[in-house]
KEKOL-898316 format. One record per residue (C-alpha): residue in one letter; z, y, x. Coordinates in steps of 0.5 Angstrom, whole numbers, padded with zeros to 4 digits, always signed. Layout:
REM residues N
aZYX;...
This chain:
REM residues 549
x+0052+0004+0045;x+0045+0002+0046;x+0046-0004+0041;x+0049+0000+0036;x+0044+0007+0035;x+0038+0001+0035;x+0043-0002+0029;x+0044+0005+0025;x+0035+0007+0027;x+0034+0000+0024;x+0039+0002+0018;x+0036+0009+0016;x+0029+0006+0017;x+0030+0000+0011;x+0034+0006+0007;x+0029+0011+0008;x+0023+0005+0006;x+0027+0003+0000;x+0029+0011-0004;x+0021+0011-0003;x+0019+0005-0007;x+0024+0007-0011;x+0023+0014-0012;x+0015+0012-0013;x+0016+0007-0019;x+0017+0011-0024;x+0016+0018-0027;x+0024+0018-0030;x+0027+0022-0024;x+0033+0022-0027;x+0033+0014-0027;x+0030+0014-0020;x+0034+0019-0017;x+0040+0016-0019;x+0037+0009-0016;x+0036+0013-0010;x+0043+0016-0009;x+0047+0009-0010;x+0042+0007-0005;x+0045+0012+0000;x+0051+0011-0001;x+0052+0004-0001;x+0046+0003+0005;x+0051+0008+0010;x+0057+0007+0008;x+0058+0015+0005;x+0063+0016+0000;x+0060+0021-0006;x+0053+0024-0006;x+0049+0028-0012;x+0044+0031-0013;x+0043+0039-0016;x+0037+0043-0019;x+0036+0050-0021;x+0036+0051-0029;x+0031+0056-0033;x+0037+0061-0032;x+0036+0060-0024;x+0043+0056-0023;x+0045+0049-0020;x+0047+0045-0025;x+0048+0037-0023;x+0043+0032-0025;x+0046+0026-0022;x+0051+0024-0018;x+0054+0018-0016;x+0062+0017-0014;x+0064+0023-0019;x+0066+0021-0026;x+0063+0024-0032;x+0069+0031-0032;x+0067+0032-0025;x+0060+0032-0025;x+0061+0037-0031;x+0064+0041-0026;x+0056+0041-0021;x+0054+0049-0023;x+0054+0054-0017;x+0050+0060-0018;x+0045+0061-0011;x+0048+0064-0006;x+0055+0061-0009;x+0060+0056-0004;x+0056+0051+0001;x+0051+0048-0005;x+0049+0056-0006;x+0048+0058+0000;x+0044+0052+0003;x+0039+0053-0004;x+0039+0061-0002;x+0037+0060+0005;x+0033+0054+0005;x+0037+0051+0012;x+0042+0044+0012;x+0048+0046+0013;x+0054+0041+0015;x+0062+0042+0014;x+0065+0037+0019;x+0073+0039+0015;x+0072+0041+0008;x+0079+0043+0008;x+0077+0048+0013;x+0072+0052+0011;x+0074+0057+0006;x+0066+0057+0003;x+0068+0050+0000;x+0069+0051-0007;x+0073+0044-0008;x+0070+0043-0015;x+0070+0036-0016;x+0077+0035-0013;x+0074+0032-0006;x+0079+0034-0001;x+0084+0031-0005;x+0081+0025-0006;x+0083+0022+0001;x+0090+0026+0004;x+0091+0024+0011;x+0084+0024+0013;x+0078+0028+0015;x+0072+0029+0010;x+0065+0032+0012;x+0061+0035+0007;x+0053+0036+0008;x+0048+0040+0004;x+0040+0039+0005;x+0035+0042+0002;x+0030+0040-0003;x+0024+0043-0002;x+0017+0041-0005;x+0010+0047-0004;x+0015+0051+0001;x+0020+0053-0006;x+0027+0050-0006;x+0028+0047-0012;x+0035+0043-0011;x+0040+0041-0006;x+0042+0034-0004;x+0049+0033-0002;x+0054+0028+0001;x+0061+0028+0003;x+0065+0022+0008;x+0070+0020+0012;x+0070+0023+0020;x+0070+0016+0024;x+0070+0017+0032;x+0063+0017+0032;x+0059+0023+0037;x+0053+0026+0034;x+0053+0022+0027;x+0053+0029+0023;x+0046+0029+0027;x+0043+0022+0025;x+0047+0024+0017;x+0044+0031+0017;x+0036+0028+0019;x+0037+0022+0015;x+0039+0026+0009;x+0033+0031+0010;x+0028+0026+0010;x+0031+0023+0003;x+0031+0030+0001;x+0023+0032+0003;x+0022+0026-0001;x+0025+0027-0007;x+0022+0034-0007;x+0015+0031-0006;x+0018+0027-0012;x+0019+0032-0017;x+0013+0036-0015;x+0009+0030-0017;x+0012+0029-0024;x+0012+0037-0026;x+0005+0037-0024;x+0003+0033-0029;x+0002+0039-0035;x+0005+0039-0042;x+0000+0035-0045;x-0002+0030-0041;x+0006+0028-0042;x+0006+0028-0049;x+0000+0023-0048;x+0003+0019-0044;x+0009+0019-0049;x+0005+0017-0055;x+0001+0012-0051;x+0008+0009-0049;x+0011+0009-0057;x+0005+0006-0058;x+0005+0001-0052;x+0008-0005-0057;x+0002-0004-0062;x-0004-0003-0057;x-0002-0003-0050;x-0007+0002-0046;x-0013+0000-0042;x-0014+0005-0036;x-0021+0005-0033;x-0025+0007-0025;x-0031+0008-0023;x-0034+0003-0019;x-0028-0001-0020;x-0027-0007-0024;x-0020-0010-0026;x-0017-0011-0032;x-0012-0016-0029;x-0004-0013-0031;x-0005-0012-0023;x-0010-0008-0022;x-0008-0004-0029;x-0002-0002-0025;x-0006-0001-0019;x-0011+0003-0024;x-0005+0007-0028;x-0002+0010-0021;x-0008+0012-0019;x-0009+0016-0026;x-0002+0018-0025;x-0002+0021-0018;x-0010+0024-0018;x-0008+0030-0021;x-0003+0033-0016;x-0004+0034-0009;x+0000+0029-0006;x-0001+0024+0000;x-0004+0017-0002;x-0003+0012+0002;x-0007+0005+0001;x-0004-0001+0002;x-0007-0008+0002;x-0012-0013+0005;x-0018-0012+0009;x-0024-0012+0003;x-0019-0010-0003;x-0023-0004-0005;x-0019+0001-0001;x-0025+0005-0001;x-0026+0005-0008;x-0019+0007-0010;x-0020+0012-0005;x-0025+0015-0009;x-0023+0014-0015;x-0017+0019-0013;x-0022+0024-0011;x-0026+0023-0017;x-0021+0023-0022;x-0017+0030-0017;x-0018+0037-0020;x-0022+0038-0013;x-0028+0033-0015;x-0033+0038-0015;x-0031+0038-0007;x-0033+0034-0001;x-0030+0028-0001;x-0031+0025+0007;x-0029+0019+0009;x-0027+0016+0017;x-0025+0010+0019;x-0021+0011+0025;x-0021+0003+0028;x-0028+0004+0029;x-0027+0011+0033;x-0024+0011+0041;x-0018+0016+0042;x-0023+0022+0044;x-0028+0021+0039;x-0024+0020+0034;x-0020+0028+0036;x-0027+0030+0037;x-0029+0027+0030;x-0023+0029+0025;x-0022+0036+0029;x-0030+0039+0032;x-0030+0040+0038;x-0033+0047+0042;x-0038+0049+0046;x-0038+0046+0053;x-0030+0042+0051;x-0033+0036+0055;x-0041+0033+0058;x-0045+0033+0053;x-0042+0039+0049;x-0049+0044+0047;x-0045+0048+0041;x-0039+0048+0037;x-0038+0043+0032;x-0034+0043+0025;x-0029+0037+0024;x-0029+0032+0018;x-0022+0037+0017;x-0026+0043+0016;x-0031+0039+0012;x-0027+0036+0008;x-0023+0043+0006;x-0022+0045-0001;x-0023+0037-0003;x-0020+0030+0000;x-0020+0026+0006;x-0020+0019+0007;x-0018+0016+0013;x-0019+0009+0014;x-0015+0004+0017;x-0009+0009+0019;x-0005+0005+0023;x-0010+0003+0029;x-0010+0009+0031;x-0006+0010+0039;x+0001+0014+0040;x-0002+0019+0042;x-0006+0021+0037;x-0001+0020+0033;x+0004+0026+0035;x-0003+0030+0034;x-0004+0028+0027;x+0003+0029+0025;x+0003+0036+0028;x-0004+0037+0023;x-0001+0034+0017;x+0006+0038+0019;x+0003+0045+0020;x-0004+0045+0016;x-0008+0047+0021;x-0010+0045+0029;x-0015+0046+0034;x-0022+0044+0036;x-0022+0041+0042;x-0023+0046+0048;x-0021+0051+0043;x-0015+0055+0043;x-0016+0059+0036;x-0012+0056+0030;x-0016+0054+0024;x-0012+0053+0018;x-0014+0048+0013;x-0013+0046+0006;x-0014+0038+0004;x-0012+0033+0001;x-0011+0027+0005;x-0012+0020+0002;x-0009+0014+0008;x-0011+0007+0008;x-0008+0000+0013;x-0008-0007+0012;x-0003-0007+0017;x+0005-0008+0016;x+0008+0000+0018;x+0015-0002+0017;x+0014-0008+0022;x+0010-0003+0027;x+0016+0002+0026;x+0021-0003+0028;x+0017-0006+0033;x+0016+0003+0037;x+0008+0002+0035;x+0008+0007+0030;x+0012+0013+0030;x+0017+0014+0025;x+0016+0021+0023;x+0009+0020+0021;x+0011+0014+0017;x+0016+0018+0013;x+0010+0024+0013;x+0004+0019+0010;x+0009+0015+0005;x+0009+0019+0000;x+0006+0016-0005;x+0004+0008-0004;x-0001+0004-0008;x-0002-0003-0006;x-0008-0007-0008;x-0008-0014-0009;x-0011-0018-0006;x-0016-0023-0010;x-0013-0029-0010;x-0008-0026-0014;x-0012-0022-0020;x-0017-0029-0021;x-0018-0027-0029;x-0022-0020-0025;x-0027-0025-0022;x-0032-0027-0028;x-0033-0019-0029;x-0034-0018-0022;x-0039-0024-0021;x-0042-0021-0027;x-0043-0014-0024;x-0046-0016-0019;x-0051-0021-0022;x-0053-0015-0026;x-0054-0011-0020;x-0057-0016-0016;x-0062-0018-0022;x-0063-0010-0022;x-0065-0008-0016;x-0069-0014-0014;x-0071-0015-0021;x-0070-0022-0023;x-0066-0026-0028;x-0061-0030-0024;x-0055-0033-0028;x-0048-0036-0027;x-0046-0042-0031;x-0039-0043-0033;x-0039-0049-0029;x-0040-0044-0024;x-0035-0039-0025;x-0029-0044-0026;x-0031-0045-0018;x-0032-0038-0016;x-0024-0037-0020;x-0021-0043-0016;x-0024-0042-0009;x-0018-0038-0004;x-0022-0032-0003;x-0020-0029+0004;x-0025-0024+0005;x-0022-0021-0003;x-0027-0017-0006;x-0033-0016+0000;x-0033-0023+0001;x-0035-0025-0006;x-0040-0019-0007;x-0043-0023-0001;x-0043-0030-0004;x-0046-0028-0010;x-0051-0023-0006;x-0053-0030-0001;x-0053-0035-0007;x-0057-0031-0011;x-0062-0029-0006;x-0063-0036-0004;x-0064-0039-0011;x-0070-0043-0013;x-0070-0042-0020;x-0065-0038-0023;x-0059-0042-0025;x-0054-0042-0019;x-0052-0049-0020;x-0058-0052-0019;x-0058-0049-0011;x-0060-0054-0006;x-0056-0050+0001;x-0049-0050+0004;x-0045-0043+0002;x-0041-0040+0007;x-0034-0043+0008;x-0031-0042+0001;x-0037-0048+0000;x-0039-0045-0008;x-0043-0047-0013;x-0048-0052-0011;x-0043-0056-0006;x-0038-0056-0010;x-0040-0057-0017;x-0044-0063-0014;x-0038-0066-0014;x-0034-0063-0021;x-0034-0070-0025;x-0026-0068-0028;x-0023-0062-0030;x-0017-0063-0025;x-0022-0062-0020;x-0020-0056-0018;x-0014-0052-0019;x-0014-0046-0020;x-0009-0042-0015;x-0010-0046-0009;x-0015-0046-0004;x-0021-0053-0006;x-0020-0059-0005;x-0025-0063-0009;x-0024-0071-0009;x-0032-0074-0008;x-0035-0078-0013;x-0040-0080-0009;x-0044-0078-0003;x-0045-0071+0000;x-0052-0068-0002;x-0058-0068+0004;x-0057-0063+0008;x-0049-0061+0008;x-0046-0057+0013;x-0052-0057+0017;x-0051-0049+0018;x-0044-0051+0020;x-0047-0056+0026;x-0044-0061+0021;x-0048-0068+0019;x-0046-0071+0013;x-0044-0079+0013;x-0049-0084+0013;x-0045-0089+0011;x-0044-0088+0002;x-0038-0090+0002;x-0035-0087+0008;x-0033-0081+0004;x-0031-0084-0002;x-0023-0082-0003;x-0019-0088-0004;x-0014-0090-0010;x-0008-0089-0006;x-0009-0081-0005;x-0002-0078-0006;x-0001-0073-0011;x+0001-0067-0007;x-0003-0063-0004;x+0002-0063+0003;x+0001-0070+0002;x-0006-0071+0002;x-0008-0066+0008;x-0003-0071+0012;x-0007-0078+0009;x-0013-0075+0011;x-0011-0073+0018;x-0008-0080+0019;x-0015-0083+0016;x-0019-0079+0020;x-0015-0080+0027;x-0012-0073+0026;x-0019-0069+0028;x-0021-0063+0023;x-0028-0063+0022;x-0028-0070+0020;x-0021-0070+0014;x-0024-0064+0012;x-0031-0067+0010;x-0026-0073+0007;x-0023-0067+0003;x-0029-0064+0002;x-0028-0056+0005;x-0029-0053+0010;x-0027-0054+0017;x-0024-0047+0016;x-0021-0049+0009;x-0018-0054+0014;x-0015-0050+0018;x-0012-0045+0014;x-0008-0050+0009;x-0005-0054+0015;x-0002-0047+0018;x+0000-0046+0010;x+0004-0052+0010;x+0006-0051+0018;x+0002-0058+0019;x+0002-0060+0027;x-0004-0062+0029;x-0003-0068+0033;x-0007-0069+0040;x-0008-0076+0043;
């Protein structure tokens, strides 16, 4: 029994994950919608599913379905209050038939009791709702099996597809008339000129970041809770602000909290305030970031770190748009939009009992995935060159990147994404001795740009792009390589000097030259001229186990 109510968690929680994304990749809700429901239906087995929305003159016409043919669907009108779908939108409340063909409130419309004679059929009805207004039902009908309590777990999962479409809707009808007719002339004009969208202090104009920049114009006008997503020093921040600047509240605070740098009683006293006496050290009340924040936005940072506990207490927040200081017992309502962020893998931290559920399905309204560097390097000149400007700005110097430069910044891997190439850039500049960057004499850092690298361009397969380095040397390392490293370059001018037989993989010449160098690390990355940490990462990316003697 255990076995099996794991199974059906694990299958509503993979089909609540993919509506979303679904119900998230566009703006057609008539196209998305319908994706939606044959998700529904063919991920939990039910035999029909649709979806009504209240018209102009206020009744319940179908706007999809899926297990109903064309005549039938015709048939999905219902004034409010009429049969089961008008009293659900009537009164708000879910509501569950166990036998259609014994509950008289069941019009019977579209044929449905007489589609399977001999067994029993059960109809359930939820509401879509969006800023406390109903605007459809979202309703489905299957076949009674034995099962105890499955009209429970049917009538909560069909909830949550339910408030997510409804979030859904309010979105697209957020967007004013005019900014959808712009949207359609920019789209009719896609194939002569396809748009260009733009952030501030966001740079990228990769067809990735462009869909990352796109999202952000396309939610920023609404209320909806954001959701970042991506690796560590991708710019979440950034977009956050972005989000805010572009709102109808950036003329209001925009406050920012990173919860993995705060402890649980610190972090309830940080967002909520706390009041006078509440705990040691507590002179007088103290206003929390939600109350700062009221009337504009609050990115909270690095959202999956925080303990189960606090989870329950944010969720109550984020449920009820209001809470308590700590110590206090008056109800202080807010109103904030929220903007999230994690590097972690929620969907995995859901199955594995570290995040809860509820407030995964409350957050995951609309989810932006930035992409990590790697993945956008045509960005990278432009980054470099803004932050060379800066960098020459605030120190006022004229440093200049060379092309042979920028082809090793664009081939290096990138670990740290953004931050560690601002980084790089900042160091290599700061420590130049005149102002060409590929004139430089000092190691750089673990990704070994410029100067270490470029000493040994010779050809123009020398690096390739997509990969982490792996640079053939031409000859002997400069004076002073990996000295910062605690390294010492090869005495010996040929020691280092990679002979005819390399192979060509890539796979191949990490083993070639760990068997070269009796398999010790330090000594095949100087063969291959990266980093000990260069190293490492590429035998974990080909599974290459390191042999000890």
């Amino acid at each position: 029994m255990v076995t099996m109510h794991h199974e059906r968690a694990s299958i509503e929680l993979l089909t609540v994950y993919q509506v979303s994304k679904i119900l998230g990749s566009s703006l057609d809700v008539h196209k998305t919608f319908r994706e939606a429901l044959n998700v529904l239906v063919s991920m939990m087995g039910w035999r029909r599913g649709a979806v009504l929305l209240q018209t102009d003159e206020g009744r319940l016409c179908g706007m999809c379905a899926v297990g109903l043919s064309r005549e039938e669907s015709a048939k999905l009108t219902f004034a409010p209050g009429e049969g089961i779908v008008g009293r659900v939108f009537a009164s708000g409340v879910p509501m569950v038939v166990p036998d259609i063909t014994a509950e008289p409130m069941f019009l019977n419309r579209t044929g449905a009791a007489d589609q399977s004679p001999g067994a029993t059929i059960a109809y359930i009805a939820a509401p879509i709702k969006a800023d406390r207004r109903t605007l459809g039902v979202l309703t489905m009908d299957r076949v009674v099996t034995t099962r105890s309590g499955v009209f429970d777990e049917d009538l909560r999962l069909l909830s949550m597809v339910a408030s997510l479409m409804g979030q859904n809707l309010l979105l697209h009808r957020g967007v004013s008339a005019e900014q959808g007719r712009l949207y359609e002339e920019a789209r009719r004009l896609s194939k002569a000129a396809k748009p260009t969208f733009q952030l501030d202090m966001a740079i990228g104009n990769s067809p990735r970041m462009q869909e990352v920049f796109a999202e952000v114009h396309q939610v920023a006008p609404t209320k909806t809770t954001v959701l970042l997503r991506g690796e560590s020093g991708t710019g979440k921040e950034v977009i956050a602000r972005a989000v805010h600047n572009l709102s109808p509240r950036k003329d209001e605070a925009f406050v920012r909290v990173n919860c993995a740098a705060l402890t649980e009683s610190l972090l309830e006293s940080e967002l909520f305030g706390h009041e006078k006496g509440a705990f040691t050290g507590a002179v007088g009340s103290r206003k929390g970031r939600f109350e700062m924040a009221h009337g504009g936005t609050l990115f909270l940072d690095e959202i999956g770190d925080i303990s189960a506990s606090f989870q329950a207490k944010l969720l109550r927040v984020l449920q009820e748009k209001e809470f308590e200081r700590v110590g206090g017992s008056t109800p202080i309502k807010v109103d904030v939009r929220l903007v999230m962020a994690t590097n972690r893998n929620l969907e995995k931290m859901v199955a594995a009992g570290e995040f809860r559920a509820d407030l995964y399905y409350r957050i995951n309204v609309v989810s932006i995935f930035l992409p990590p560097l790697r993945e956008r390097r045509e960005d990278i000149p432009l980054m470099v060159e803004h932050f060379l400007a800066r960098f020459n700005r605030e120190n006022s110097r004229k440093v200049k990147v060379t092309p042979r430069a920028l082809k090793v910044l664009t081939s290096c891997y990138w670990p740290g994404n953004v931050r560690e190439l601002e980084n790089c850039v900042e160091r290599t500049a700061t420590m130049a001795l005149n102002e060409d960057l590929t004139d430089l004499s000092f190691p750089c850092h673990d990704n070994r740009c410029l100067t270490q690298v470029l000493h040994y361009i010779d050809r123009e397969d020398a690096v390739k792009p997509g990969k982490p380095i792996s640079i053939p040397v031409t000859e002997a390392p400069p004076r002073d390589v990996g000295a910062t490293h605690g390294e010492r370059a090869p005495s010996d001018g040929g020691a280092a000097v990679l002979s005819d037989d390399k192979p060509e993989g890539e796979r191949e010449r990490l083993i070639w030259a760990m068997e070269k160098c009796g398999w010790v690390q330090a000594k095949a990355a100087r063969l291959l001229n990266i980093t000990p940490r260069q190293m490492g990462y590429a035998l974990q990316k080909y599974d290459i186990e390191v042999r000890k003697f």
